[in-house]
C-alpha positions in Angstrom: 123.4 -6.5 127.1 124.3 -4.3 130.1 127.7 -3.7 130.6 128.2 -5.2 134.2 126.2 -8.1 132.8 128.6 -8.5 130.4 131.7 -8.4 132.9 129.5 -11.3 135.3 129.3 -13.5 132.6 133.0 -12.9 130.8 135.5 -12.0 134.0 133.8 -12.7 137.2 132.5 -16.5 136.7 136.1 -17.5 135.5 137.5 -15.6 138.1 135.2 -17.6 140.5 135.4 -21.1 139.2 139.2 -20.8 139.5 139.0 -19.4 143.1 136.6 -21.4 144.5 137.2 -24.6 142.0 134.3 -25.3 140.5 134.0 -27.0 137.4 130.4 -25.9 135.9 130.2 -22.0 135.3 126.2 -22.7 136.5 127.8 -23.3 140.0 129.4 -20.1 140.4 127.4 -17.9 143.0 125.3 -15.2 140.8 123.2 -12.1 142.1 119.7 -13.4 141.7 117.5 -10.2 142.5 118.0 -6.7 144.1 115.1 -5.9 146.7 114.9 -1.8 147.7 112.7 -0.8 150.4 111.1 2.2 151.6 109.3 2.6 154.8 107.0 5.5 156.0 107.5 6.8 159.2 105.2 10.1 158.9 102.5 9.8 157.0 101.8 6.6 157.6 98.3 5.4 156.6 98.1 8.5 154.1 97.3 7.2 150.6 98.4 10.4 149.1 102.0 10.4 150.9 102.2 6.5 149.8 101.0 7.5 146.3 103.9 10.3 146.0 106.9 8.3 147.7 105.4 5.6 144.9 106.0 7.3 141.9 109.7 8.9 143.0 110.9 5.6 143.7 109.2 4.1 140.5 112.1 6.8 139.3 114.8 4.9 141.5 113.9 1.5 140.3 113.5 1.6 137.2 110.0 0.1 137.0 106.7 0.7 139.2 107.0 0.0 142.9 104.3 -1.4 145.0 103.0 0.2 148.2 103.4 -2.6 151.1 100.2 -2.4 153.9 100.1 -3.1 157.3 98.8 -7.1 157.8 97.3 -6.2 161.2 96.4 -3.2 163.6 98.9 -2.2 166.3 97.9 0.9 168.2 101.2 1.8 169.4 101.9 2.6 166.1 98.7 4.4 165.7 99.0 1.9 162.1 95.7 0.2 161.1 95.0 -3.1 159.1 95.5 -2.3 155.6 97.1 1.7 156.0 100.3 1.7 153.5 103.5 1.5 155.4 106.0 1.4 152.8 107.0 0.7 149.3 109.1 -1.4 147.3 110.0 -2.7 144.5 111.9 -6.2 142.8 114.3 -5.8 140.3 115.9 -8.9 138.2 117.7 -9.4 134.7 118.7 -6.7 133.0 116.7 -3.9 135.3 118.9 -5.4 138.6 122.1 -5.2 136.4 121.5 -1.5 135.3 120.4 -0.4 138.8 124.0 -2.6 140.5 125.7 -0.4 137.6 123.8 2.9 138.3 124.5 2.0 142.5 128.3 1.4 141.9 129.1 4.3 139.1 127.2 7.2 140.3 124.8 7.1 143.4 128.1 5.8 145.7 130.7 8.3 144.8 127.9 10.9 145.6 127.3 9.4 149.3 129.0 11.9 151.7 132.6 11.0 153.5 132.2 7.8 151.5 135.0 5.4 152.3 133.3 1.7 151.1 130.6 -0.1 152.1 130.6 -2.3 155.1 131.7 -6.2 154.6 129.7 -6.7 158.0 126.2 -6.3 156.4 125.6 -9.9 155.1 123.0 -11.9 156.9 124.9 -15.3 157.1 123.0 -16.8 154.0 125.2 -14.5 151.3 122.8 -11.8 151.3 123.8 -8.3 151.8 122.0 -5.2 152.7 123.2 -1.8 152.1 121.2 1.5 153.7 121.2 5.2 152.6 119.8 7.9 155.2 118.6 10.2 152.1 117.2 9.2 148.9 118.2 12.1 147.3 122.0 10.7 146.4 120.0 8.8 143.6 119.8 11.1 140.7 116.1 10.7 139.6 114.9 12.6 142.6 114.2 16.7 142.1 114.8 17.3 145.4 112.6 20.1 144.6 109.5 18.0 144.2 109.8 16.0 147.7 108.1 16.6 150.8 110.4 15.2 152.9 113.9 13.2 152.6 113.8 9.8 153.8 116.3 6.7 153.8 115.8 3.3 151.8 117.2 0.0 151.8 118.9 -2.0 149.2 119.6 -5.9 149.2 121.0 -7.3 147.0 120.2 -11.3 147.3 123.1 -13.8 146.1 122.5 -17.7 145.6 126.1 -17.5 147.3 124.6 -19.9 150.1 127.6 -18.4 152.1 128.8 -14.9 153.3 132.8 -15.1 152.1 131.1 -16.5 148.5 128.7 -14.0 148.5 131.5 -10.9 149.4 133.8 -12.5 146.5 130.7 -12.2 143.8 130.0 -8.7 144.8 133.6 -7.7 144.9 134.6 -9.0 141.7 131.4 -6.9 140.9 133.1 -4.1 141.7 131.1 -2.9 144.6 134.1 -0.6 146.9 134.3 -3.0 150.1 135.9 -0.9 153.2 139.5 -2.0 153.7 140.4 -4.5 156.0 143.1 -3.2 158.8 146.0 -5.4 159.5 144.8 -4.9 163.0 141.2 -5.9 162.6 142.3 -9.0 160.7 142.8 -10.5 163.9 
């Protein structure tokens, strides 16, 4: 069992039945999936950029992503129906664990000027998103062997229902949460 698995299930649902009093462990919020994201900005509509940026972040996940297409034509895009836009990839159970324990212990500390994560990048239904400007901070990529460095997206999707829920979960988690000011407290 993965070790941030292990601390969900023995530290942060007690933690979170006390604090939010619940009686059934089964209600306490959990992390139901973690969603990353790529999108293609050049290259767009080029199978063999898709294909390359495909197998990288197969690397990044943990398992093989899948290239996302384009549902309709829009010219100002110069995008047609079909042309591969992006690529991403699902992760649940024990992959989504690893990868929350890979974010946390190695690919954050390596993010530049890094002082937490923003508590301001929930969506209102306990879901938070978290964006890196370079995918080389993850250390599966051979920064030799890409063409170009793009950002990616990671969400990680709670059954929180709520944003201070959702913020409790991934804090007790251990993901490092910007400080709040006494000022901003407000």
């Amino acid at each position: 069992m993965n070790r941030l698995k292990e601390k969900y299930l023995n530290q942060v649902v007690p933690a979170l039945k006390q604090e939010l009093g619940l009686k059934n462990s089964l209600a306490a919020p959990r992390l139901k999936k973690i969603v990353l994201n790529i999108g293609i900005k050049e290259g767009a509509g080029d199978e063999g950029v898709a294909t390359k940026i495909q197998e990288y972040f197969g690397l990044i996940a943990g398992q093989k992503a899948v290239i996302t297409r384009a549902r309709k034509a829009e010219a100002a895009f110069k995008i047609r129906q079909n042309d591969p836009i992006g690529v991403m990839a699902t992760l649940r159970g024990e992959r989504m664990y690893a990868f929350l324990d890979k974010l946390i212990a190695i690919v954050l500390p390596q993010v530049r000027d890094f002082q937490g994560i923003s508590r301001l990048s929930f969506d209102g239904q306990g879901n938070y998103s978290l964006g890196f400007t370079e995918q080389i901070v993850f250390p599966e990529v051979d920064y030799d062997k890409i063409d170009s460095v793009r950002g990616l997206q990671v969400t990680l999707v709670t059954n929180a229902g709520n944003d201070q829920k959702a913020l409790k979960l991934l804090e007790l988690l251990g993901l490092p949460f910007t400080k709040l000011d006494a000022s901003a407290k407000g």
